[in-house]
Every structure is written in structure tokens, then in C-alpha cells.
C-alpha positions in Angstrom: 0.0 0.0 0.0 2.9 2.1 0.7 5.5 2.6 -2.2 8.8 3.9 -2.0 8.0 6.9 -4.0 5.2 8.3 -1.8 7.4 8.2 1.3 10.5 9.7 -1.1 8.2 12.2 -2.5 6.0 13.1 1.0 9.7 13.0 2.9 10.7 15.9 0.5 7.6 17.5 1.1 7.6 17.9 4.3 11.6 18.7 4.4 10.9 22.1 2.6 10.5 24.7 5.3 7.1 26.5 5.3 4.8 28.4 7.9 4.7 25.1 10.3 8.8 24.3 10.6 9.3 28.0 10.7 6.8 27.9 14.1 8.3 24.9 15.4 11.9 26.4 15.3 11.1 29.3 16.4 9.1 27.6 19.8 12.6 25.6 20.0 14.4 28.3 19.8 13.0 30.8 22.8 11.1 28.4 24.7 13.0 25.2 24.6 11.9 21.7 23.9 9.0 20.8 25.4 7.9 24.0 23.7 8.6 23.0 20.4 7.3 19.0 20.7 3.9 20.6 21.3 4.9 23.3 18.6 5.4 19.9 16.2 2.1 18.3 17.6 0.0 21.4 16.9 1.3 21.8 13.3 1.2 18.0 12.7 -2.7 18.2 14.1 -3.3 21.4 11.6 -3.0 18.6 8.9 -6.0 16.4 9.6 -8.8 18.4 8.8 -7.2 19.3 5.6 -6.5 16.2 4.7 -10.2 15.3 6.3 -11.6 17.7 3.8 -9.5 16.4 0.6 -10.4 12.8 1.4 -14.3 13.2 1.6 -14.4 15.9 -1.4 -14.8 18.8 0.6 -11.6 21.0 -0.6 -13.5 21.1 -4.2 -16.0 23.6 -2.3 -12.7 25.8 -1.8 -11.3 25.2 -5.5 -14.5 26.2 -6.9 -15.9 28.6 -4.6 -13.7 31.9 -4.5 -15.5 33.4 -2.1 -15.1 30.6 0.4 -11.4 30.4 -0.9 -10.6 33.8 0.1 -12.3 34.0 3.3 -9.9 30.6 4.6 -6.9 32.5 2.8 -7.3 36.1 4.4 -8.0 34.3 7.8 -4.5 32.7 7.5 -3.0 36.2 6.3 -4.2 37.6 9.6 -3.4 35.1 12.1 0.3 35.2 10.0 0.6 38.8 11.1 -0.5 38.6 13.8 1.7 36.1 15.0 4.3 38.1 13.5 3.5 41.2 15.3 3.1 39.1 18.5 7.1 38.4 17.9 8.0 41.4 16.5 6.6 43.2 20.3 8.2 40.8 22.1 12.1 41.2 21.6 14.1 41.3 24.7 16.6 39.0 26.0 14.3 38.8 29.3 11.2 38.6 27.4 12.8 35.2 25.6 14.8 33.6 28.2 11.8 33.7 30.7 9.1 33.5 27.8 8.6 29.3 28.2 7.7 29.7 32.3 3.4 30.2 32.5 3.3 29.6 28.6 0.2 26.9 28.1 1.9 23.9 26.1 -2.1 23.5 24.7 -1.4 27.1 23.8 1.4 26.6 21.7 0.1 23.5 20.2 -3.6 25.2 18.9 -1.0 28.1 17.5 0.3 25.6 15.5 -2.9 24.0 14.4 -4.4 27.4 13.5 -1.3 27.8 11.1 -2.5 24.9 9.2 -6.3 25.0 9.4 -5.9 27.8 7.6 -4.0 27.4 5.2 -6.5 26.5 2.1 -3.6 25.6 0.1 -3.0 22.7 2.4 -6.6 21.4 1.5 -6.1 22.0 -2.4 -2.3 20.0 -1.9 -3.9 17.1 -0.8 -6.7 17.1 -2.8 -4.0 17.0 -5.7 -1.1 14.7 -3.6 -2.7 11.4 -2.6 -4.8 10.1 -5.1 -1.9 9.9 -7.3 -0.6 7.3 -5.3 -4.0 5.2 -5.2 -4.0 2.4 -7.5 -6.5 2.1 -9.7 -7.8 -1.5 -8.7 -8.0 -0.6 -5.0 -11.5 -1.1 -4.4 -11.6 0.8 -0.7 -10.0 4.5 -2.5 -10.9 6.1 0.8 -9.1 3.7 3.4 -5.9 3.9 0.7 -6.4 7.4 1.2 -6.9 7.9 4.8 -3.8 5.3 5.3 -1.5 7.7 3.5 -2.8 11.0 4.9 -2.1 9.1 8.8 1.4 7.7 7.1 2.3 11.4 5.6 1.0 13.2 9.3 3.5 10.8 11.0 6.3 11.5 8.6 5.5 15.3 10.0 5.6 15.4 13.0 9.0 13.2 13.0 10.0 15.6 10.8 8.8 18.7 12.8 10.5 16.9 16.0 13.9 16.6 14.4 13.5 20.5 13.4 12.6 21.2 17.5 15.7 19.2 18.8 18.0 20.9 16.2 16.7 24.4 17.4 16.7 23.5 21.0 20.3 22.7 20.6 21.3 26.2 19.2 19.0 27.5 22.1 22.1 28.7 24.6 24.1 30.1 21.7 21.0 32.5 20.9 19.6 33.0 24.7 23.6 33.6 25.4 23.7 36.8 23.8 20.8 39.3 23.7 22.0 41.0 20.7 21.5 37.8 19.2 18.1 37.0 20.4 16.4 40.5 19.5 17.7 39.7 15.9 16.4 36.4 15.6 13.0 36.9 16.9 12.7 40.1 14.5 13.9 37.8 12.2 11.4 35.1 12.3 8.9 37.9 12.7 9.8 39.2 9.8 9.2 35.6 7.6 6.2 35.5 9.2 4.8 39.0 7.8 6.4 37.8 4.6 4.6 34.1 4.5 1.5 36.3 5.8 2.2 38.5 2.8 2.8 35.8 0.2 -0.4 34.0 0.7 -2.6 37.3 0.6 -1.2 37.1 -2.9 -1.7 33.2 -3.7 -3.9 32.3 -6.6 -6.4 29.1 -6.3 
């Protein structure tokens, strides 16, 4: 049920760095790595209803409907900016070495799942990713579908982990030096307005 080119081609997939790896490194990064596991889960969670939606048939509502299309898409552009704002207030050393203590883990995780809900391009992806690894003389499309939605959502959030660990262990070299920290933040707060501002501009 699984061939070798799905997992090569959903393993490069979920490599490329988008609006999900760039939350979870930034959670690793100034809150640590608990932080960024729920960071990973969140994002990872984000997927399902997308892939929920693309299964059942829903996502044609949102390639055929602009209006509904633009209403998810503007949604995402606002919670992009105003998770980059959030950042971009928030920029002293102080602010990011004591930023993890009385931070709600559930917090950080429905953060991430908002990232993904609404996203509409994530439904659309999907809707154009698995079924062209269903074989034609399956005679359960749905389960074969559902099975590599689950197997691509695992590949994720291993995926997402690894990214969490690697930014946890740069965490002391960043927290180290304030300088350092202010940049980075304004730095990821800055990709966010960007991702925020590249999706206002995203075509069905």
C-alpha cells in the first residue's frame, strides 16, 4: 500500500520549510523543547482536517468557490501577522529567556494547528497529492487514502520533532547573547509577515 515513491516524495515534502517548521523552530528556539514538541504536535494536528476535507471531497468547495477560498486565505493572512506582530513586540533577551515559564503547552500547540487550518492551500495540496498514489484496482479508495494522509502526518511530526531538537540545541548560543536573540525573533517575525504576505497574494 505504501511505495517507495510516496514516502520519497512526501519525505521531500515535508523537508521544505514553510509556515509550520518556521513555528516549530522558532518555539525551539526561545522556549525550549517541550515547547517545540507541542509546537510539532499542533502543526502535525493542523494537517488532519485538511486532509479530512480532501479525502471526503470537501476541498472542491474551496477550488471552486472563490469566495469561500478567500475567506480561509485572508483568515491565514491575519493570524500570519498577527503572529508576526506578536514576535516582533516581544524582543528582549528577558522577554525570551523567561518566555517558556506560565506559557500553556495547549497554547502553543492550537497556535500551531491554526497555522494549518488555515491554510486553504494545504486542503487543495492534498486534494492534488494522494490520489496519485492510489491504485486504480484498489476497491476501498478512501481507506488507501486515509492510510497515507495518517502515514504522511507521521512522517511530520518526526520531521517537525527533528527541526525542535535541532533548534533546541542552538537554544544557549541564541539566549547567550541578547543581541542575538532580539535579531532572531525580529527575524522570524519578519518571515512571518512575509509568509503572511505571500499567501494574501496566492492564486487558487
Amino acid at each position: 500500500m505504501l511505495s517507495t515513491e510516496f514516502l520519497l516524495t512526501s519525505l521531500v515534502v515535508v523537508l521544505i520549510p514553510g509556515t509550520g517548521v518556521l513555528y516549530t523552530i522558532s518555539t525551539g528556539l526561545f522556549l525550549g523543547l517541550r515547547a517545540s514538541l507541542f509546537a510539532a504536535i499542533g502543526c502535525t494536528f493542523g494537517i488532519f482536517p485538511s486532509m479530512l476535507a480532501s479525502i471526503l471531497g470537501l476541498s472542491v468547495i474551496l477550488h471552486t468557490s472563490a469566495l469561500a477560498f478567500q475567506v480561509v486565505k485572508f483568515a491565514g493572512v491575519a493570524y500570519l501577522l498577527y503572529l508576526a506582530w506578536g514576535m516582533w513586540k516581544h524582543t528582549s533577551g528577558l522577554a525570551l529567556t523567561q518566555g517558556g515559564q506560565g506559557r500553556s503547552m495547549f497554547d502553543l500547540a492550537f497556535k500551531g494547528f491554526l497555522i494549518n487550518i488555515l491554510n486553504p492551500k494545504l486542503t487543495l495540496f492534498f486534494l492534488a497529492f494522494l490520489p496519485q498514489f492510489v491504485p486504480e484496482t484498489t476497491t476501498t479508495p478512501m481507506t488507501h487514502m486515509l492510510v497515507l494522509g495518517l502515514v504522511f502526518m507521521g512522517m511530520t511530526l518526526g520531521v517537525f520533532v527533528l527541526y525542535g531538537l535541532l533548534a533546541n540545541g542552538f537554544r544557549r548560543h541564541v539566549l547567550g547573547s541578547p543581541r542575538v536573540a532580539k535579531y532572531m525573533q525580529r527575524s522570524f517575525a519578519a518571515t512571518f509577515a512575509l509568509l503572511g504576505a505571500k499567501l494574501a497574494l496566492a492564486e487558487r
